[in-house]
Phi, psi and omega in degrees: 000151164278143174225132192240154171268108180254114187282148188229185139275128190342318177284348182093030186266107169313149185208355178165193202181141180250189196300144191264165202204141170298313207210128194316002185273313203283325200286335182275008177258301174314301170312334200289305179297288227293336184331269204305336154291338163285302192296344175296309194270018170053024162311115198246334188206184199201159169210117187257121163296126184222101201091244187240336163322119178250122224243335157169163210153150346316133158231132149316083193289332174310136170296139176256000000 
């Protein structure tokens, strides 16, 4: 399986998908640098994907 990142809007609006990773480690490493650029390109929350498979999500990128 592949594993993504689906990026959203606040509202649960899907806006985009990132780049695919081997292994749920490589993708949980990658959101960990990538937040703060995604909140910039205005991404408010992620859901990570294994496939088609939704493995957990909403996560919030904003400090709360």
């Amino acid at each position: 399986m592949s594993w993504t990142w689906t990026y959203e809007k606040s509202d649960g609006t899907a806006t985009g998908t990132s780049q695919e990773f081997e292994s749920r480690s490589d993708a949980e490493t990658w959101i960990g640098e990538a937040f703060g650029d995604l909140l910039e390109a205005g991404v408010d929350q992620v859901r990570l994907m294994d496939g088609e498979t939704e493995v957990y999500g909403p996560m919030g990128l904003a400090a709360e």
